[in-house]
N, C-alpha and C positions, 0 to 999 in steps of 0.2 A: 281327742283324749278325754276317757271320761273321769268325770273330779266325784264319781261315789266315795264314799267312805264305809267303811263298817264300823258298824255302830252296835253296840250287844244293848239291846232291849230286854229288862225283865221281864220273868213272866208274870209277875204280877201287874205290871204296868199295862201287858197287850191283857190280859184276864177283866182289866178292869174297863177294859172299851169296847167289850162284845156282852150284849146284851139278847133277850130273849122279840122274836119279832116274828109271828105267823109259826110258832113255836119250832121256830127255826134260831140257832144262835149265830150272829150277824155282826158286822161293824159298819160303822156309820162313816162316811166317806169325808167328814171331816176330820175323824179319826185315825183314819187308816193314812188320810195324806197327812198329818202331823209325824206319826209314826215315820212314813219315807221321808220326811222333811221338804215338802213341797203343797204349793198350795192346794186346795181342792179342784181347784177348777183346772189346775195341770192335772192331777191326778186324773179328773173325768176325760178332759180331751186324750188323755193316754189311752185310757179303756177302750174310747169310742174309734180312734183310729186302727185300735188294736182289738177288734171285738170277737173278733174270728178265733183268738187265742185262750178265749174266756167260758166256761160252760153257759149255758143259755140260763139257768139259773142264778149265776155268778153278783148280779144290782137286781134291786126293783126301787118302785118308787113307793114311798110309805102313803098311806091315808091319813087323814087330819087322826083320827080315833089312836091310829099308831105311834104317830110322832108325840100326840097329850100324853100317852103311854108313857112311851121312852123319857119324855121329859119327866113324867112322875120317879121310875126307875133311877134316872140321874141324879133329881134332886133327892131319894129315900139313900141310894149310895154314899152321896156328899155329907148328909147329915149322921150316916152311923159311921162314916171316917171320922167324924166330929167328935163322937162319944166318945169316953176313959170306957 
């Protein structure tokens, strides 16, 4: 028996975890498993045994360049939640 729930996620809350990356808009797989409510590392082992079901595009792995990226991106979003 499975114990999912539905759960109604804003769209401001999934808007605000996809970010820009090979100018492609993405989410970050800690993200995405927060969202389902499971860890990352279930979320990946889900992907990988199930990889057949995924377009080939579907993950990649960032560069050091992208992830400085993303991190700058996070923390400019965090600070103008901050602002009046």
């Amino acid at each position: 028996m499975s114990s999912l729930k539905n759960v109604t996620i804003s769209d401001e809350v999934v808007m605000s975890k996809i970010y820009v990356i090979r100018d492609q808009k993405v989410m970050v797989d800690r993200d995405l498993a927060e969202l389902y409510g499971v860890e990352t590392k279930v979320l990946k082992q889900a992907v990988r045994c199930n990889i057949t079901r995924f377009p080939e595009d579907f993950m990649f792995e960032m560069t050091k360049e992208e992830l400085d990226s993303l991190r700058s991106q996070f923390v400019t979003s965090k600070l103008c939640a901050l602002l009046p």
